[in-house]
C-alpha positions as CSV (number, residue, x, y, z in Angstrom):
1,X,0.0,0.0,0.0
2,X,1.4,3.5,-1.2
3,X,0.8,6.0,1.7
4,X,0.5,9.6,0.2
5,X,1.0,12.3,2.3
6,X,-1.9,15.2,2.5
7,X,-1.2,18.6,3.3
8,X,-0.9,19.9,6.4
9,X,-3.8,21.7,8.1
10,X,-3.7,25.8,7.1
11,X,-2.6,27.4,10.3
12,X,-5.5,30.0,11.1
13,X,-4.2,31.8,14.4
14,X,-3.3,35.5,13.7
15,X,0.5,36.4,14.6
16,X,1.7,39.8,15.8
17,X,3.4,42.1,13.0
18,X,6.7,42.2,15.1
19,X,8.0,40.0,17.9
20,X,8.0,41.5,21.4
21,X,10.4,41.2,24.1
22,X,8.0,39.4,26.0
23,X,7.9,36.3,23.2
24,X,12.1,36.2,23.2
25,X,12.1,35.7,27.1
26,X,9.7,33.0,26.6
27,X,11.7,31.3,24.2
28,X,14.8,32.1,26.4
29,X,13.0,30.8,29.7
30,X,12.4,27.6,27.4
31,X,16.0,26.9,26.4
32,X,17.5,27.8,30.2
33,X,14.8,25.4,31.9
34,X,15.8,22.7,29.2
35,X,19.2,23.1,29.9
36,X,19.2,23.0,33.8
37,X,20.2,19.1,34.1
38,X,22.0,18.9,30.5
39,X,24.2,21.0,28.4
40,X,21.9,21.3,25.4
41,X,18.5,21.3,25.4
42,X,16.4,20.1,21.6
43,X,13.6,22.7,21.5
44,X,11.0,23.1,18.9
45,X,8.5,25.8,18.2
46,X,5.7,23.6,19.1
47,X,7.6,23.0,22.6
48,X,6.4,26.4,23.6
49,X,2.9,26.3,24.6
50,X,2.1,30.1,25.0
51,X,4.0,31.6,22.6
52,X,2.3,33.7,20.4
53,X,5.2,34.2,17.5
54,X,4.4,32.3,13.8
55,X,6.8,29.7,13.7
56,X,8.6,31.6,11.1
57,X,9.2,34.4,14.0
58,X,10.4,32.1,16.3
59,X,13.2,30.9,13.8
60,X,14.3,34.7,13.5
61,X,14.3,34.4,17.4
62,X,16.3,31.6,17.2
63,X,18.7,32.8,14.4
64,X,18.9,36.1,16.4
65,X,19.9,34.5,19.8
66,X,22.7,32.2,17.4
67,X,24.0,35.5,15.5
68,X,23.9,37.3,19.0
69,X,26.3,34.5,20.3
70,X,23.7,34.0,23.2
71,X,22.8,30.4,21.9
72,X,25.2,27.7,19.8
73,X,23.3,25.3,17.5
74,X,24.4,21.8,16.9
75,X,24.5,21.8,12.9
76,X,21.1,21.6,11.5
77,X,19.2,20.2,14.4
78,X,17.1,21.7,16.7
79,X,19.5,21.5,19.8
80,X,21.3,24.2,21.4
81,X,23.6,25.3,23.6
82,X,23.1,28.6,26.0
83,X,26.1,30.3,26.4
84,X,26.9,32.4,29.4
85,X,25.9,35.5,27.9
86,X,22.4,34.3,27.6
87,X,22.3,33.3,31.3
88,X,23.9,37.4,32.3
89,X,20.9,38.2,29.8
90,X,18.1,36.4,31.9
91,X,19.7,37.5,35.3
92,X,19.1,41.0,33.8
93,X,15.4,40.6,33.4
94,X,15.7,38.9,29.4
95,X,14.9,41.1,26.8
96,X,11.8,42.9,28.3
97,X,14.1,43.7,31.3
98,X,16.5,45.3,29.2
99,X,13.5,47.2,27.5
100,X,12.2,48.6,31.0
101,X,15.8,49.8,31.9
102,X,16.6,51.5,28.5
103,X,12.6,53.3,29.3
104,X,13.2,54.5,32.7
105,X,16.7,55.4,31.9
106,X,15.0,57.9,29.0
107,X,12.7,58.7,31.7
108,X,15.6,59.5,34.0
109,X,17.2,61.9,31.7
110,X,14.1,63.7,30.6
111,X,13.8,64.4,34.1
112,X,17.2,65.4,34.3
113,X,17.0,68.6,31.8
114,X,16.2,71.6,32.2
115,X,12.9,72.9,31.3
116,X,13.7,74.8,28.4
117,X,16.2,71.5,27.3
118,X,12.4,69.5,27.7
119,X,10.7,72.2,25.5
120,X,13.1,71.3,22.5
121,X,13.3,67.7,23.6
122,X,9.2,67.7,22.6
123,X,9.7,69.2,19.7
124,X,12.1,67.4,18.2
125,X,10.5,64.1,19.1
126,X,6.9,65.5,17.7
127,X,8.6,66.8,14.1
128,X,10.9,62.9,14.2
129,X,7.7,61.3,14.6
130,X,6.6,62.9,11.4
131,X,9.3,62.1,9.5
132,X,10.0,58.6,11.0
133,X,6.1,57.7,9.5
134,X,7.4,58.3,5.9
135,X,10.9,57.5,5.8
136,X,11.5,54.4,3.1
137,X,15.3,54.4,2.9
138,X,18.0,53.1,5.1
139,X,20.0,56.1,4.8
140,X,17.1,59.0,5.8
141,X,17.2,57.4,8.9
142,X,20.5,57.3,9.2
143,X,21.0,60.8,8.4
144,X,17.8,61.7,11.0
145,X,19.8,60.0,13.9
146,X,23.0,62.2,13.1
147,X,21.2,65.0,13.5
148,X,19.1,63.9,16.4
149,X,22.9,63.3,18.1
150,X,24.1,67.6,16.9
151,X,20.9,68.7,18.9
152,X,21.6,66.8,22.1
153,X,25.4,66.3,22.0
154,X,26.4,69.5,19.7
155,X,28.4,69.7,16.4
């Protein structure tokens, strides 16, 4: 008997336009717990129960903790090593951690200025906001950044 293999079932669950910090940790929180009696740990997209990432999104999860150097994969498999910099990562608060840190530490030197430095700071962020909407190329936002760095840091 000749057994001919159907197509899988359309996936019909709506994924998020970006991935969040909150869906790395998860994934990180998956290959740490997997790895706390081995060295390696085989993890698979479906071995996530609440993640809320396409399985596409988790691969560029994946392939970002791998280029970051916080994971090593074993060739083509699934299996992966965390590396110490992926455990300093979690002890920091993952991803999302580093997030609130990077907020409050905007917060912090908001705070810091002077009022008539805050005035300008509004402004600028307003008229970036603007232009951020309809930049297309790489470059634009390059050259936005340099001059977001002359108004705070001087020429």
């Amino acid at each position: 008997m000749i057994h001919i293999r159907s197509k899988p079932a359309e996936d019909k669950r709506e994924y998020p336009d970006f991935i969040t910090s909150e869906e790395r940790d998860k994934v990180i929180n998956a290959l740490l717990k997997g790895t706390v009696n081995s060295q390696s740990v085989t993890l698979e997209y479906e071995d996530i129960p609440e993640l809320k990432i396409s399985p596409y999104q988790y691969m560029t999860v994946i392939e970002g903790l791998k280029d970051g150097g916080y994971i090593k994969k074993k060739g083509y498999s699934s299996e992966y090593t965390p590396t110490d910099k992926l455990h300093k990562l979690r002890e920091r608060g993952g991803f999302h951690g580093e997030l609130i840190l990077f907020q409050s530490q905007l917060e912090q030197l908001y705070l810091s200025l002077k009022e008539d430095d805050r005035n300008d700071m509004d402004k600028f962020f307003k008229s970036i906001n603007v232009k951020l909407e309809t930049v297309t190329k790489t470059h634009e936002v390059f050259e936005l950044f340099k001059k977001a760095a002359a108004v705070f840091i001087g020429d």
